[in-house]
Each structure stands twice: as structure tokens, then as C-alpha cells.
DONU-62627 format. One line per 3 residues: their letters; for each residue x, y negated, z negated of C-alpha. Coordinates in nm, 3 decimals. Last residue first. Layout:
BEGIN
A) X Y Z ~ ...
% end
This chain:
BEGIN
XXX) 2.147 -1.115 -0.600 ~ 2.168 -0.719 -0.479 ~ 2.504 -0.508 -0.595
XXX) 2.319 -0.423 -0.901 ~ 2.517 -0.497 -1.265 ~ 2.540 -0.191 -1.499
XXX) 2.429 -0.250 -1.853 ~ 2.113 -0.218 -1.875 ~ 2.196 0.168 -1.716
XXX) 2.464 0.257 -1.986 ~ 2.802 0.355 -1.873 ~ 2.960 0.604 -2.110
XXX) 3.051 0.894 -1.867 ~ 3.074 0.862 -1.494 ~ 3.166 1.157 -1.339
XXX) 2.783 1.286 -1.316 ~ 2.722 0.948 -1.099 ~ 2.362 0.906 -1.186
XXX) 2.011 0.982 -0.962 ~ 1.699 0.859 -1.170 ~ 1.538 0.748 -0.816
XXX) 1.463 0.390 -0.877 ~ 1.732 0.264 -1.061 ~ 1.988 0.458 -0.967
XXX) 1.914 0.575 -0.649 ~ 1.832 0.240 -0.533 ~ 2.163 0.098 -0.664
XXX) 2.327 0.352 -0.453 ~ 2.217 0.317 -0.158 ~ 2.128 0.666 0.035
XXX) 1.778 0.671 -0.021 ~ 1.738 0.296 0.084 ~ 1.956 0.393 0.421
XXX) 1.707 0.664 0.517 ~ 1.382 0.387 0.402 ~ 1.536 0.146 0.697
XXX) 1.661 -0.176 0.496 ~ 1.567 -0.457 0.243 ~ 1.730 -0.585 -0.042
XXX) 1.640 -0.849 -0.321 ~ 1.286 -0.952 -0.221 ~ 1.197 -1.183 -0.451
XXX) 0.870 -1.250 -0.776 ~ 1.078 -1.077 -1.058 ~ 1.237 -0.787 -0.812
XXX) 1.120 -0.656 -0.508 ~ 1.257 -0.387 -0.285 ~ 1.211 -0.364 0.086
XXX) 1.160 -0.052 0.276 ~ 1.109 0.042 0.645 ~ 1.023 0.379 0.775
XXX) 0.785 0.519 0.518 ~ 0.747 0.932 0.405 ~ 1.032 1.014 0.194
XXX) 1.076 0.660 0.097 ~ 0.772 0.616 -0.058 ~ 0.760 0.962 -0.245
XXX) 1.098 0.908 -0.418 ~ 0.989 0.551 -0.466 ~ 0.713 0.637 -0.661
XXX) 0.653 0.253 -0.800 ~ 0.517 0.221 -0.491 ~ 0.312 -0.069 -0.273
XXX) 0.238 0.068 0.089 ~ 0.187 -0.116 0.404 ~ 0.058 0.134 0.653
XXX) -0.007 0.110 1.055 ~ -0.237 0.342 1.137 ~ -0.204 0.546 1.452
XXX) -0.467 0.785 1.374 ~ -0.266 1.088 1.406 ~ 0.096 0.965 1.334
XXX) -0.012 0.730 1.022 ~ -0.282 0.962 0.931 ~ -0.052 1.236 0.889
XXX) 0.189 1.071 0.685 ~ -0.055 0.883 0.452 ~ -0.245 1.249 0.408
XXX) 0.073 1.413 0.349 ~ 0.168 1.125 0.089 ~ -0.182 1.156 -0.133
XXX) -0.115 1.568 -0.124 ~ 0.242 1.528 -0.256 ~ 0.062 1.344 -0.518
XXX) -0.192 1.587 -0.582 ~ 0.053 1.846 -0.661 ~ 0.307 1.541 -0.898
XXX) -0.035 1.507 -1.097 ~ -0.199 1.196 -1.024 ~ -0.193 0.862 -1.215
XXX) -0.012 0.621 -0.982 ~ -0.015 0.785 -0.655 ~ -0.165 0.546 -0.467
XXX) -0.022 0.263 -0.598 ~ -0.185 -0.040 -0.390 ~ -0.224 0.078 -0.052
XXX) -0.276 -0.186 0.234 ~ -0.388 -0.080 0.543 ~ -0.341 -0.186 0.917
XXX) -0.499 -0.236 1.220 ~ -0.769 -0.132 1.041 ~ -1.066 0.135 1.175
XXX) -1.257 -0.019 0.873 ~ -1.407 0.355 0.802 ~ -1.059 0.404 0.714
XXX) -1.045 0.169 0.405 ~ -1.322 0.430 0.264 ~ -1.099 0.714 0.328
XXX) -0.818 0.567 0.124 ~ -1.079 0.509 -0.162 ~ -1.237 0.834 -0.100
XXX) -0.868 0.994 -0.141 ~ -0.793 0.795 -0.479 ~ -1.138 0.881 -0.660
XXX) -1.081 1.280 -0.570 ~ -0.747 1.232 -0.752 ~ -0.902 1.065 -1.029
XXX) -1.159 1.307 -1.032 ~ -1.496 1.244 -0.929 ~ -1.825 1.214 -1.087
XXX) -1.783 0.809 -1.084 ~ -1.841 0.887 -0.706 ~ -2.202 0.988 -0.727
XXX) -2.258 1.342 -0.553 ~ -2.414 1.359 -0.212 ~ -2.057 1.394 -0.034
XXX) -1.942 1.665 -0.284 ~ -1.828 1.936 -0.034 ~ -1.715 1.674 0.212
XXX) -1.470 1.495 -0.015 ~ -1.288 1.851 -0.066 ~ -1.214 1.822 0.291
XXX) -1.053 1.507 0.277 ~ -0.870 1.481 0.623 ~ -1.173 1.660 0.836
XXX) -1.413 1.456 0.580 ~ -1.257 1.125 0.687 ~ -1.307 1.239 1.052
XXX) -1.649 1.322 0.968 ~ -1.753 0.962 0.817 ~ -1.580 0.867 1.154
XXX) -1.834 1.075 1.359 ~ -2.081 0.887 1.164 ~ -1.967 0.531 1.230
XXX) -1.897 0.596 1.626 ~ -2.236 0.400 1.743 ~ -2.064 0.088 1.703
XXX) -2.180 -0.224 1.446 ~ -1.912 -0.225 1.201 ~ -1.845 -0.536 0.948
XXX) -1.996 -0.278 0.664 ~ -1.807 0.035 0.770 ~ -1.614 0.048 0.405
XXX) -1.952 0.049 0.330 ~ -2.010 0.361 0.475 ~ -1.785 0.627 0.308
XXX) -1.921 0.442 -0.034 ~ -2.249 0.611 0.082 ~ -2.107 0.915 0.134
XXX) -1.928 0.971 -0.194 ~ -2.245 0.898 -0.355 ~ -2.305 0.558 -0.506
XXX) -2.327 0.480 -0.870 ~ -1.933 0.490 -0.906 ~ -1.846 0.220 -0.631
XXX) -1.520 0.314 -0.556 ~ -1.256 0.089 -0.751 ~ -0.917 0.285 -0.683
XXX) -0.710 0.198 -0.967 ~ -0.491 -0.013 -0.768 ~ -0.653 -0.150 -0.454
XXX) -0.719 -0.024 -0.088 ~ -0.702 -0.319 0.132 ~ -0.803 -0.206 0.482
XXX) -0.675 -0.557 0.722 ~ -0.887 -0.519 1.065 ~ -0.964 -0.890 1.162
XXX) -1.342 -0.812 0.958 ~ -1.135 -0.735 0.604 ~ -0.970 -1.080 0.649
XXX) -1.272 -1.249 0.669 ~ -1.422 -1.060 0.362 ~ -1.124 -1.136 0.186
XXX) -1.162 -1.545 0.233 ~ -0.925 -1.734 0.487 ~ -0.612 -1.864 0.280
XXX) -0.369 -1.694 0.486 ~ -0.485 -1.506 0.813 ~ -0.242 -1.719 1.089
XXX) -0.239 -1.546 1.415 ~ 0.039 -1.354 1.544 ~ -0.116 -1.031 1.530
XXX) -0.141 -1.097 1.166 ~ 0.016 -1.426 1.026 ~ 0.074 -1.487 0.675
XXX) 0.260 -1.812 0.594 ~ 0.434 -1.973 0.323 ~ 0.350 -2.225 -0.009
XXX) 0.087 -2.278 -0.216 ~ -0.068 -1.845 -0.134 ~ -0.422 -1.808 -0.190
XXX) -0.537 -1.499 -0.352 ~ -0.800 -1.193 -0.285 ~ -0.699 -1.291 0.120
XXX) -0.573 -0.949 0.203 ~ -0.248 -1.084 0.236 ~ -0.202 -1.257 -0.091
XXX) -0.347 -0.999 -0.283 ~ -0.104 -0.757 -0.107 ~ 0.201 -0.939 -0.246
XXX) 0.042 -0.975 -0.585 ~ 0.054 -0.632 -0.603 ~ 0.417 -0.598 -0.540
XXX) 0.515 -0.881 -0.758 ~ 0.779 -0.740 -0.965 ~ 0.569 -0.729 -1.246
XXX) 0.609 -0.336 -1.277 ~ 0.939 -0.178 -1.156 ~ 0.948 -0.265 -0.783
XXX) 0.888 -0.087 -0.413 ~ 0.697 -0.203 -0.106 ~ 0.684 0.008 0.187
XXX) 0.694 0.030 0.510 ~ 0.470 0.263 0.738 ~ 0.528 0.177 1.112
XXX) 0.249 0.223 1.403 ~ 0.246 -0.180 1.505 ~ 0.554 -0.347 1.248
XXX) 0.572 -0.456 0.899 ~ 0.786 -0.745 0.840 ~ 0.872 -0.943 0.494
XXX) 0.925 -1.284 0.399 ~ 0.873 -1.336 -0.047 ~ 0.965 -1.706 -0.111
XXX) 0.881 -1.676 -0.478 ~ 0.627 -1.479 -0.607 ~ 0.435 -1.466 -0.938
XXX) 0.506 -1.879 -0.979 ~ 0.317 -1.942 -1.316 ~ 0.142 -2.259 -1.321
XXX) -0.218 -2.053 -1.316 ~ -0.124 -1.720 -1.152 ~ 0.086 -1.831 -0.867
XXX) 0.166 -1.755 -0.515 ~ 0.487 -1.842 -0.295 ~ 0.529 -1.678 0.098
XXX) 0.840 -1.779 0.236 ~ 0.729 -1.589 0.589 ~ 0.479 -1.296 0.562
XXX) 0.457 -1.144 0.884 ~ 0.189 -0.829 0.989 ~ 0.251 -0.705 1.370
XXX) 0.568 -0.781 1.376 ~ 0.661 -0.893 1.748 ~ 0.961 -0.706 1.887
% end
């Protein structure tokens, strides 16, 4: 089956330093995968390099089977790629409505207000303060217009950068329901970056796991949860029988 997004020994650097190193990765039509990694693994930069916000030296990115890397963010936006950052960044001057809409700004169809509603039928608290300026907002609040914005693309798929970092453990169940849902109701194909990997894997079908610039394992998220170095290290599970061993201490099974 053809991936719909491929990176393929994909190398990107801050200045001389490499940030990551050969990274090749799959995410298929309809699929959610995710992305997991202690901080400075590379995630981010990962999704940078797709949605165009950096230029990868070495590797290729191909959506649909054509070649996107290198071609300038607002390019990439326009071929259907939703890159919803870390941290949010809505536009906090505008109302929630009007930062609805520029996430419609390479749109020119007649279906832009029904969609503002369909973001509103998903974000219902969204609707009740649609006139209000979005630096008003919660953080929580902040996070879903963010995600809604992207929609207004209609992407083939999005890119979520830490949704849940910052929320309270209710409003992220909340963040991952919505992800869920609009992955089997709208169809959207999801690439999502985690340092929840509880929550990732829960709702994704594919994972890989990054480490200092690689990918170090990869496999179906059911097969993740089950690993062991994965619940380790990512989901604070330990071996109750095992007394003495320290965590920086133990060796993964991944090179």
C-alpha cells in the first residue's frame, strides 16, 4: 500500500548541529500514528521538516507520492498538510471566529461557513465564545481552536505538535476523544508528536519512537503498549519483582 505521507533518510540541522539523522517513517490514508520521545528527541523537528518551516540537507518527503520538501510552508499548507504547532499560537487579537477562518485562507468554496459549524459541533464550548478574542481563552480552549483552525484546511492530513502538553489529565482525555473522533468521522489522517505516550498509543495505530535525532523502534501502537522497554520508559510501568535496578541503569533492547 502506498503511504500517503513518506519521509525517507530525512537529516535536518539547526546551524552545524545535525537534529535528525536519517529519520524514514510512514503514515498511511485514514491512520493516526504517532511520534513519541523524551524532549530533544527530534519529534518537533520532524514536523518542521514536513510542513516546510525547515529544509531538510539530506532525504525526501513525498506526500501523495509527490515530492513536498524544501517548498515554502505556505505551499505546503495549500497541498492539504494542517500543521498545528506546540504551544498553540492562535492569533490572540482575533476572535475565535476569525482565527476559525484563516485557517480557510487557500479556500475559495462556498462550504467555509458550514465548516466553521462543524468545528463548533466538535468544540462546543468554542461556539459560545466565538466573538471573544482568543488570548481570552484558556489553555485548553487555546489547544481546541488551534486543532479546529487546521480543520478549516480540510487536510489530507494534520500534524499535532503536543497537544496535550499543559492540560489537566480531564481536558486531556477530551484533546484525544476529539483526535479519535475526527479521525473516524472526518476521515483525517493524523500525525501526532507525544510525550503522553499513554494517551498516544491508546488512540493511534502506528507508533515509532525517537531517540537523539533516530528512530529506534517502530510497530503497531497494541504491540508498543505491550513492549517492555516502552512501558518502562515511557509508561512508568516496572517489574514489581525486580528490586534494586535503577532506570539509568538498565540498557533498552533498541540500538
Amino acid at each position: 500500500m502506498t503511504a500517503l505521507l513518506e519521509l525517507r533518510n530525512i537529516e535536518t540541522y539547526y546551524g552545524p548541529i545535525m537534529a535528525i539523522r536519517g529519520v524514514s517513517l510512514e503514515v498511511h490514508d485514514k491512520q493516526i500514528v504517532t511520534l513519541l520521545g523524551a524532549n530533544g528527541a527530534g519529534k518537533t523537528t520532524v514536523l518542521k521538516t514536513i510542513s516546510g518551516a525547515m529544509d531538510p540537507q539530506k532525504g525526501t518527503v513525498t506526500l501523495a507520492g509527490h515530492d513536498i520538501q524544501s517548498r515554502d510552508p505556505d505551499a505546503v499548507a495549500r497541498l492539504g498538510v494542517a500543521h498545528v504547532p506546540e504551544g498553540r499560537e492562535v492569533f490572540p487579537f482575533l476572535s475565535v471566529d476569525e482565527n476559525l477562518r484563516v485557517g480557510a485562507f487557500s479556500r475559495h468554496d462556498k462550504g467555509i461557513d458550514d465548516d466553521v459549524e462543524l468545528v463548533y459541533h466538535y468544540f462546543p464550548v468554542l461556539s459560545d465564545q466565538r466573538k471573544l478574542p482568543a488570548g481570552f481563552l484558556s489553555g485548553g480552549q487555546q489547544q481546541m481552536l488551534a486543532i479546529g483552525r487546521a480543520l478549516m484546511l480540510r487536510p489530507s492530513i494534520m500534524l499535532l505538535d503536543e497537544p496535550s502538553l499543559g492540560l489537566s489529565p480531564r481536558l486531556v482525555a477530551g484533546i484525544a476523544t476529539i483526535i479519535k473522533r475526527l479521525n473516524e468521522e472526518q476521515n483525517v489522517t493524523i500525525l501526532l508528536v507525544e510525550q503522553n505516550a499513554r494517551m498516544a498509543l491508546e488512540i493511534s495505530d502506528y507508533g515509532y519512537v525517537m531517540e537523539t535525532g533516530r528512530v529506534v523502534m517502530e510497530d503497531t501502537s497494541e504491540r508498543l503498549q505491550n513492549a517492555t522497554d516502552i512501558q518502562e520508559f515511557y509508561l512508568g510501568m516496572k517489574d514489581e519483582g525486580v528490586r534494586g535496578r535503577r532506570r539509568w541503569k538498565q540498557r533498552k533492547t533498541w540500538r
